[in-house]
C-alpha positions as CSV (number, residue, x, y, z in Angstrom):
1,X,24.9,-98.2,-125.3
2,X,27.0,-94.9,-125.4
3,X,27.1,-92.1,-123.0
4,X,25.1,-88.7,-124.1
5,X,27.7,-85.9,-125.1
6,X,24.8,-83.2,-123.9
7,X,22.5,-83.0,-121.3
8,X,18.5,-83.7,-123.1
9,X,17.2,-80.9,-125.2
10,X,20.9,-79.1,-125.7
11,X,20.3,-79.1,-129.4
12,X,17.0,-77.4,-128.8
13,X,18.7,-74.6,-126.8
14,X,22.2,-74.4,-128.6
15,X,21.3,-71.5,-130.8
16,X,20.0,-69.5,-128.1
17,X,21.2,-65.6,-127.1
18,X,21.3,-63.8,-123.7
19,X,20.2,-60.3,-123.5
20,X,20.2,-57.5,-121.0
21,X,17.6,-55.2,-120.9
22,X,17.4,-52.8,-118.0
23,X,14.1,-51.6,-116.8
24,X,12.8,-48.1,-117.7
25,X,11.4,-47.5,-114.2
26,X,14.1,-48.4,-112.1
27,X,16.9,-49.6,-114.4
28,X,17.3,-53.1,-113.0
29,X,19.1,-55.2,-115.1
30,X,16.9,-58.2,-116.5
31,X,17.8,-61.2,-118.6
32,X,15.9,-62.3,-121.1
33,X,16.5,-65.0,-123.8
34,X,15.9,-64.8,-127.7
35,X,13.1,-67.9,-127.1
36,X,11.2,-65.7,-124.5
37,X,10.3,-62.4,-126.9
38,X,7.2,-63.4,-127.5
39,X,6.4,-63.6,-123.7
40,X,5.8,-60.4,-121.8
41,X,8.4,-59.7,-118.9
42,X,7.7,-57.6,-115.7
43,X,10.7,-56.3,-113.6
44,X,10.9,-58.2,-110.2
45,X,11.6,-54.9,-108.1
46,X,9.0,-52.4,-109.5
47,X,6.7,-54.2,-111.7
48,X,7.0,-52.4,-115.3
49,X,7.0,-54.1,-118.6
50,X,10.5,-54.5,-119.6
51,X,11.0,-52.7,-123.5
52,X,12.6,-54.9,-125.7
53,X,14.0,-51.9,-127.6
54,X,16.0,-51.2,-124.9
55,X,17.9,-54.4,-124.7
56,X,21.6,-55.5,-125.6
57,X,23.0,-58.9,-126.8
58,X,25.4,-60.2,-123.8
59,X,26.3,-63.3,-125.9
60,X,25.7,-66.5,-126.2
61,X,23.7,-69.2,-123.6
């Protein structure tokens, strides 16, 4: 038996890119993850929805 080079599920999540969005009410800076655009996203501090038109790639995961 050989030893795992990854840790479970790392080819599922290989591909996957960071992004910063920043909120339009208060400009908190969110990250939010290619695999999560189809989920809506709230910003912790003052509860708007978070415009994915607004956000930038940061790089890889």
């Amino acid at each position: 038996m050989s030893t795992p080079q990854h840790c479970p599920g790392y080819e599922q999540f290989k591909n996957l890119k960071s992004f910063t969005c920043k909120c339009p009410g208060c400009s908190q800076e969110v990250e939010i993850f290619s695999d999560e655009f189809d989920k809506k996203h709230v910003c912790k501090k003052c509860g708007q929805e978070i415009d994915f038109t607004q956000c930038t790639l940061s790089g890889g995961a």
